[in-house]
C-alpha positions as a printed NumPy array, in Angstrom:
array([[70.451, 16.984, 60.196],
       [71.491, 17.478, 56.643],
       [68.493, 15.88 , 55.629],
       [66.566, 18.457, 57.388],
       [68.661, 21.452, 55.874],
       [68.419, 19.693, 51.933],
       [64.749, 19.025, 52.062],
       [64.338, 23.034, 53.294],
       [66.147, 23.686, 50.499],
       [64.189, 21.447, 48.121],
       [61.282, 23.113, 46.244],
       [58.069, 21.791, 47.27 ],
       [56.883, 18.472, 45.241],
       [54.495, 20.248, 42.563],
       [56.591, 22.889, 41.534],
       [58.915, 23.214, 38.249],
       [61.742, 21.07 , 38.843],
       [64.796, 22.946, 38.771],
       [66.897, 20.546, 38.124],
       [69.024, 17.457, 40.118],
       [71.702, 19.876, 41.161],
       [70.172, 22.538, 43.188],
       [70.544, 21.167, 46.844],
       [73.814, 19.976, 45.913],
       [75.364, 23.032, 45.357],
       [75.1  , 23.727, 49.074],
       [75.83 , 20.412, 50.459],
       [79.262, 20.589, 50.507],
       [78.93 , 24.   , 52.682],
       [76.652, 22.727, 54.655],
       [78.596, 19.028, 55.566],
       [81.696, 21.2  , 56.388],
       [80.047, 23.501, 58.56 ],
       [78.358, 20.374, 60.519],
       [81.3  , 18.477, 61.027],
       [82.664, 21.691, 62.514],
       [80.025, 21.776, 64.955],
       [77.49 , 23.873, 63.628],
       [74.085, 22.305, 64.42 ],
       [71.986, 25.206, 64.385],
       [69.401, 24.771, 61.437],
       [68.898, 28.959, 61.806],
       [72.513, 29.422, 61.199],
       [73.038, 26.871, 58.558],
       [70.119, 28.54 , 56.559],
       [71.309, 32.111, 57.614],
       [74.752, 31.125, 55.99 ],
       [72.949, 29.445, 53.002],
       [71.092, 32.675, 51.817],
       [74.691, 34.648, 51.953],
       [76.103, 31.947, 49.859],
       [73.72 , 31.757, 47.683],
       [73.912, 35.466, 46.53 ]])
């Protein structure tokens, strides 16, 4: 699952690489909200975009 949400988050393979950190930043949001029983990949990417503002 959390590969799923970090490779959606990844930038595609031939673009300018922004750097190891970028998933990262959102992993810890996104292994919280798993473990408390969020599997929806909608709502994890929903939450993602608010976070990410």
């Amino acid at each position: 699952m959390i590969e799923h949400v970090t490779r959606a988050l990844s930038p595609p393979r031939n673009a300018q690489d922004r750097g190891p950190g970028v998933p990262g930043l959102f992993l810890e949001h996104v292994q919280h909200r798993f473990q408390a029983g969020c599997t929806s990949l909608m709502q994890l990417y929903r939450e993602l975009l608010i976070v990410s503002e």
